[in-house]
N, C-alpha and C positions, 0 to 999 in steps of 0.2 A: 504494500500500500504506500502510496506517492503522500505527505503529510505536506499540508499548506497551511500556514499561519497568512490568515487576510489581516494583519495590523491595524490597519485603517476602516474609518466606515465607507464602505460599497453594498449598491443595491444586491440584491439576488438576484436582477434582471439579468445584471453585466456579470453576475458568476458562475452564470447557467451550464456556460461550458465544463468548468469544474466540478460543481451541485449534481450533474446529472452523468458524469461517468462515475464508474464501477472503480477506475484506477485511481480515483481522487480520495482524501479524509479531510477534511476541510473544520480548521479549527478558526471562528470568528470570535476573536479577542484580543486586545493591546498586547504590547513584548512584558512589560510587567506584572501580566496575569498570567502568565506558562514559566515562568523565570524559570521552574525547573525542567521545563521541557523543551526549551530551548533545542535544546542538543538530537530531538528528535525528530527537527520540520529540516525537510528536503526544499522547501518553494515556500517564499516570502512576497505577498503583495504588499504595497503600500500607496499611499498616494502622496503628500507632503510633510504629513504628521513625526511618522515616524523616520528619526534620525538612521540610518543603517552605516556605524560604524566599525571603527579596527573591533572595540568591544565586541559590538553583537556579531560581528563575525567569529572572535572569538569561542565565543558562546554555543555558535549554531553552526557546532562541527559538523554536523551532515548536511550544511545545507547546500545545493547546488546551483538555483534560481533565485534572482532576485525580480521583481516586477512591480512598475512604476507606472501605475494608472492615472498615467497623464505625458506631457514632453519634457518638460524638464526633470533631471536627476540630481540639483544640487543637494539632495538630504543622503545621497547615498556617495559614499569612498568608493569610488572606481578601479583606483588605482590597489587598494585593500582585497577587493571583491575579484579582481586579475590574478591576485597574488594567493589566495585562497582557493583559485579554482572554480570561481562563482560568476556564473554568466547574468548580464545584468541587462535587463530587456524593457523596454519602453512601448509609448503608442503614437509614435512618430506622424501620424496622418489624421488622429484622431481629431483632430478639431480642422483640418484644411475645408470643410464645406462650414462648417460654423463660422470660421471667420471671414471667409471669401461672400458668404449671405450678411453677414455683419457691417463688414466693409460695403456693401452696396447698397445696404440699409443708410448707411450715413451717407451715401452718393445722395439716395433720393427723398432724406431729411434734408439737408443740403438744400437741394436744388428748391425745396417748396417749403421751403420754412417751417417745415411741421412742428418741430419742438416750438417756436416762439408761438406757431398760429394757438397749439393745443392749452401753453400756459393763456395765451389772452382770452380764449374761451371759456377756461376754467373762473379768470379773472371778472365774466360775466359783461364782457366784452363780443362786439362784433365787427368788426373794422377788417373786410378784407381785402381791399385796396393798401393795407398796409403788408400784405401776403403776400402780392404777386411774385409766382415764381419763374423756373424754366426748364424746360424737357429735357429728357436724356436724349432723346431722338433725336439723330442728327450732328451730336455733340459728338468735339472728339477724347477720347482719354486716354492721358501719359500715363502708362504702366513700368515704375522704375523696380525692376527684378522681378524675373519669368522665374520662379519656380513651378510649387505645385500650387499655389494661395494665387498665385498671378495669372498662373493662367484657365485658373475655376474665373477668375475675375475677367478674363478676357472675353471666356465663354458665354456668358451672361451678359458683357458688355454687347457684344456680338446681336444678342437676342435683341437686344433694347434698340437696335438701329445706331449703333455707336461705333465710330470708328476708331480705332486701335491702336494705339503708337507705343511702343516698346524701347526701353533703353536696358539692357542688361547686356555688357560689357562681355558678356561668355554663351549668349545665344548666337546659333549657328542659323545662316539664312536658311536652310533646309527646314531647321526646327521649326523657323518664325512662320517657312512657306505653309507647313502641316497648320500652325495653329490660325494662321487666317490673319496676324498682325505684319505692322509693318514695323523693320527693325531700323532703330533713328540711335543717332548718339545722342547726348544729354541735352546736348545746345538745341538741336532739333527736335526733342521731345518738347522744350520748355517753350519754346515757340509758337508750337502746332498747337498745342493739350488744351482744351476748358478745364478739363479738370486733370489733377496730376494724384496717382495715390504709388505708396511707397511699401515696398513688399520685399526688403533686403535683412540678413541679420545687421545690426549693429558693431560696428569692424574701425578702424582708425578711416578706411576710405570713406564710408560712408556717413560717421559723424557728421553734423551739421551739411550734409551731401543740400540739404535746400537751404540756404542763407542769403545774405542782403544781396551777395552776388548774384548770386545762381535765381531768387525770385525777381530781383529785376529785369529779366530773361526774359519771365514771362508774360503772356499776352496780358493785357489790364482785366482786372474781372476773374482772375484765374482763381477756381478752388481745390484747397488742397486738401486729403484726406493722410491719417496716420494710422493705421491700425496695425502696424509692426511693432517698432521698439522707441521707444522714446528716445529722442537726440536725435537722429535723423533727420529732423525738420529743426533748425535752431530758435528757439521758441521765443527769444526778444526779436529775432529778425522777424517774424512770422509778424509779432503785435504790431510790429511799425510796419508792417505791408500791409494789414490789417486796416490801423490808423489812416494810411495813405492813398487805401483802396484800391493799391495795386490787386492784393486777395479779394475778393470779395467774400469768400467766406471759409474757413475750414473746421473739418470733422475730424475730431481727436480721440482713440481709445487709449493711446497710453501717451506717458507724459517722461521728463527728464527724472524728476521726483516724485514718487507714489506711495500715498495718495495726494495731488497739487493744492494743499490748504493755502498755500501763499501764490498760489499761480495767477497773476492776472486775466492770463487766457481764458481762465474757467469762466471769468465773469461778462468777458467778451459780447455783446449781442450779435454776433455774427461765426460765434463759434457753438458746436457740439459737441458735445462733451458725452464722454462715457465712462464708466470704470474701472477698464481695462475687460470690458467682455468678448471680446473675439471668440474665446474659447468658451463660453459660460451658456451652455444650452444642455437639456435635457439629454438630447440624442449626442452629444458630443460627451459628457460626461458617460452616459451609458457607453458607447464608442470603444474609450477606453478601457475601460475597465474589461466590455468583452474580448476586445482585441487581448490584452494582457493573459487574458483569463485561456483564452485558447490557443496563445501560444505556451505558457506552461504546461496546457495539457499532451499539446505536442513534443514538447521537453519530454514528457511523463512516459509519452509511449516510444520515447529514442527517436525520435525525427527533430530534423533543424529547425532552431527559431530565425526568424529573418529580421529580428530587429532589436538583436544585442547591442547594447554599447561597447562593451570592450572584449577581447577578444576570444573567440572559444574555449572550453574549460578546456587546462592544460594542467601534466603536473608542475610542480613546484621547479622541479628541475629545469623540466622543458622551458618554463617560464623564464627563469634566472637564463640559461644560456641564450634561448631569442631577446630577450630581452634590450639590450644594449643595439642592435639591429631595430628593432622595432621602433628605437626612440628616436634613432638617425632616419630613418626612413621616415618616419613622419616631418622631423625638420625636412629633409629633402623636398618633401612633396609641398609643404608651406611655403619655401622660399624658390618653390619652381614657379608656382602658382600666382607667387607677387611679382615677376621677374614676365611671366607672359603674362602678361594683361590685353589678351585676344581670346576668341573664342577658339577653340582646340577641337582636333578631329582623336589622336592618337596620342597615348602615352606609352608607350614600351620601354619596357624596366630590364635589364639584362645584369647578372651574377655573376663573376667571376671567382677563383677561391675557393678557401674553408668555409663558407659561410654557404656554398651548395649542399653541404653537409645537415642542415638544420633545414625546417619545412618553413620555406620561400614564401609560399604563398601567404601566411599571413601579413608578411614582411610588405610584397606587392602591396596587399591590403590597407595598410596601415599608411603608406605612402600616398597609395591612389587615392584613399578617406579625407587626407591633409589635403591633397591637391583639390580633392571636388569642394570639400568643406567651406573653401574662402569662396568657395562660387554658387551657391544655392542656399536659402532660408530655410533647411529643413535642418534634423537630427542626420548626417553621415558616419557610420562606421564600418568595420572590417564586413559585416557581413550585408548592409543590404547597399553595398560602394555597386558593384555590382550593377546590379540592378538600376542604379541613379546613374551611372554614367552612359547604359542604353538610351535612360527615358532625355539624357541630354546630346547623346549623337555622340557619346566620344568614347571608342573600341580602346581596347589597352593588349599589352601582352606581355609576356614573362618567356624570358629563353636563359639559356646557362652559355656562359663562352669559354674558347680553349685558346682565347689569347691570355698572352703573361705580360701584366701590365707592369711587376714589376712590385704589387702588391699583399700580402697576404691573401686578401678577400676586398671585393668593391663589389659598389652598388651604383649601375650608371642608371640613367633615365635619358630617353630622348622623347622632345612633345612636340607632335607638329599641329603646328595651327593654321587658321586659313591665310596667314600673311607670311608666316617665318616658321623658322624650331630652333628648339632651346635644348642644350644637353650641357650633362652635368654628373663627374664621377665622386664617388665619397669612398672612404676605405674607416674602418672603425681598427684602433690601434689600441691590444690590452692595456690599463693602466694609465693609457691619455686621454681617450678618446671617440669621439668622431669627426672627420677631418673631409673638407671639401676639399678637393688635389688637383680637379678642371670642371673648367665652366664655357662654354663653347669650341674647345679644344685650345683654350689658353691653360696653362700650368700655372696655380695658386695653392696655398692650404692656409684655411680657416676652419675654424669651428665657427658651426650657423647657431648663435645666440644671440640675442639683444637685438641693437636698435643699428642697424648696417647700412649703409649707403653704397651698390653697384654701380660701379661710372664706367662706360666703355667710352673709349676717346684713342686717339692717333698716337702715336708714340713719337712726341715732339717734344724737345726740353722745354719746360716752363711750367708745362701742365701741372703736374705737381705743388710744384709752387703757387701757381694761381689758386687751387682747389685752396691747400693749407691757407691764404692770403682771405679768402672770404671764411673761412670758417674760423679765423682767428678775429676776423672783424665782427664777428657776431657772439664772441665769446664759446666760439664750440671747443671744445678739446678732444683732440683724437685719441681714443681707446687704441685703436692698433692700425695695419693697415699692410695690406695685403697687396703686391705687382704682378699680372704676371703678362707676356706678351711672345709673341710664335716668332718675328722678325726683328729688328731694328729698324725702325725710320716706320714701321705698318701697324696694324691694330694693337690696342692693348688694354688692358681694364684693370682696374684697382676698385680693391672691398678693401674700406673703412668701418670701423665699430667707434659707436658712442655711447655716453654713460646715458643720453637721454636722448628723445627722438626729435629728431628738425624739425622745426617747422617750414612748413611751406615753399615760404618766402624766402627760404635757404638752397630748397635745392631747385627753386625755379633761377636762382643767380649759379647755381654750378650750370646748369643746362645752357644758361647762356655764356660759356666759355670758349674761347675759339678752340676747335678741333676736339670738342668734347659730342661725341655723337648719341650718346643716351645717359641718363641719370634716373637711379630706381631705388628710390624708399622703401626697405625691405622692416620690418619685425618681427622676430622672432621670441618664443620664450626662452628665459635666460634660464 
């Protein structure tokens, strides 16, 4: 018998899958009401409540599953739950039509004033000349990041008689052609749009992605919608657009600060306000909970879940020796991803080494998850990467090689995209490290940590010096700094590390240096 402690409160609706097999025991009670039984539950639900620590790992030496009825997993150790041999599984899709309906609910509050009309009614008022609104028909809407939430929203825009405009930096025309939009870059999204809604995670690029700049863009009259992540839209820039009537009106479910008691937005008469409900529906809570509910039952009877967060149960061993692989392959894949900032057809990953020795394919995994992860608003991990880089048009592959690089073991990657490709070797060295050793078939070695600045540029004396010359006028100091180049007098690139990250207006003045042909703001965790 398979033993599940549900922690949290869940319907019996959403547990059905559980409740009604033969292989399931289902124990419905908090962690400090089994304290002594701990030690006998295989499969853990919870939803926010309960904290899922080193402790209760300790605790719950048989357990195998952890499940997390809902998207986010910050109350559970991941990294614990890895190291345990505990697969940790979520319901990564379970609110994409709750919020994609939510979000268009505030399009067509928005558009006809309903929240202002419904308070003045209440108020025992009738004044609808003060209501007039405007159709969706006809309108056109900027959709900034096509995931899965963007383009539920396209689909329904679609219906309304809406035409479509798309900015997301990693959609493939192919992808845009199937969905029926048309793919703009930022400038021409902000242009075209009535109305603009934002459907990216929150990343260092997309921080304040709408502010005084970027809203001045847009056509007068423009509205804007939030129902991602707060910051995204910079929200003093937003009230003075507001103020100026460049906006005419925007629809907010989440905010910088939550819940926004000191927000002036909230008081706005041309904004909508919500309480962060995107995800807050009947059928969307149910959702989870069933999804959850029946992929542990599929744990239960030894079939694969498709929506762990970290990586298949392993033993302890197996774990410690991939491990150190696993963590360079994820930098890899984050600092490939910041580095092509295009949309990508192909990623192929090729081994050399001891490191063919150990099972690869997690390793691919782990890489490919970093890479997709900076590019889509959903939950990406080792096992449903897969599957997400189909539904985005980008094939990948894994091969072993019998050249001698010269290394122990490496880890190459080559990503071709629809303008260029990007390749890039790493080698993991006992006792130091992991080490980047080429990056476009230039010879360098870093460690990918921190806050890095990529600059490919000509191999002309001064360069260097001009670079040092502006980053000393702004007070930067260089952590390290890495040369490396194939000829003399031809290409050449240098990786810089800083103890904090540039702003802007720093590496828009590298960019402008004569014979500096690209400049890329990378971060990494340290």
């Amino acid at each position: 018998m398979f033993r599940v402690l549900v922690s949290d409160k869940m319907s019996n609706d959403g547990l059905k899958p559980l409740l009604n097999s033969e292989l399931i025991e289902i124990v419905q009670k908090n962690v400090s009401e089994v304290e002594d039984e701990l030690h006998t539950f295989h499969g853990l639900l919870v939803r926010s409540a309960t904290k899922v620590t080193e402790d209760l790992f300790q605790k719950m030496t048989s357990l195998k599953i952890v499940a997390r009825a809902g998207v986010g997993v910050d109350n559970i150790d991941i990294d614990e739950a890895t190291k345990h041999g505990v697969i940790v599984i979520n319901a990564p899709n379970g609110n994409t039509i709750s919020t994609a309906e939510h979000t268009f609910a505030m399009f067509a509050s928005l558009m006809r004033h309903i929240p202002q009309a419904n308070i003045s009614v209440k108020s025992k008022e009738w004044n609808r000349t003060a209501f007039v609104g405007a159709e969706l028909y006809g309108k056109t809407l900027g959709i900034v990041g096509m995931g899965r939430i963007g383009s539920e929203i396209a689909y329904r825009a679609k219906a309304f008689g809406m035409t479509v405009h798309v900015f997301d930096p990693f959609l493939t025309q192919d992808r845009a052609e199937k969905l029926g939009v048309t793919s703009s870059t930022f400038d021409e999204l902000l242009s075209a749009a009535d109305i603009i809604t934002v459907h990216t995670p929150l990343t260092k690029d997309t921080k304040g992605l709408l502010n005084r700049e970027t809203i001045a863009k847009t056509k007068k009259g423009v509205r804007l919608i939030n129902c991602a992540r707060g910051g995204i839209i910079d929200e003093e820039a937003l009230y003075e657009a507001l103020e100026s009537g460049q906006v005419a009106g925007a629809a907010l479910d989440v905010f910088e600060v939550e819940p926004p008691v000191d927000n002036k937005l909230v008081d706005h008469p041309n904004v909508v306000a919500t309480p962060h409900l995107g995800a807050s529906t009947k059928e969307a809570q149910l959702n989870v909970a069933a999804q959850v509910s029946e992929e542990v039952l599929q744990y239960a009877k030894g079939q694969p879940v498709h929506s762990a967060i970290n990586l298949p149960a392993m033993s302890k061993d197996a774990f410690t020796k991939i491990q150190p692989y696993h963590q360079l392959a994820s930098r890899i894949g984050n600092l490939v991803s910041q580095c092509m900032r295009e949309p990508v057809k192909d990623v192929a990953i090729e081994y050399e080494g001891s490191i063919e020795d150990l099972e690869t394919s997690f390793i691919t995994k782990s890489l490919l998850a970093s890479f997709i992860s900076q590019r889509v608003d959903s939950t990406v991990n080792e096992v449903n990467v897969g599957m997400i880089a189909r539904e985005r048009g980008i094939s990948f592959s894994e091969k072993f090689s019998t050249a001698d690089s010269g290394y122990e073991n490496t880890i190459s990657v080559k990503v071709t995209g629809d303008y260029s490709t990007f390749t890039l070797m790493a080698t993991h060295i006992p006792h130091i490290g992991g080490r980047i050793v080429s990056i476009n078939g230039f010879t360098i070695d870093f460690y990918p940590s921190g806050h890095l600045i990529y600059i490919h540029h000509r191999d002309m004396p001064g360069i260097i010096g001009n670079v040092g010359q502006i980053l000393g006028e702004h007070g930067v100091n260089i952590a390290t700094m890495q040369v490396g180049r194939k000829e003399k007098g031809g290409e050449a690139i240098m990786m810089l590390s800083f103890d904090r990250q540039l702003e802007e207006e720093i590496v828009e003045k590298l960019k402008s240096i004569s014979d500096i042909v690209s400049v890329r703001s990378i971060d990494l965790p340290n």
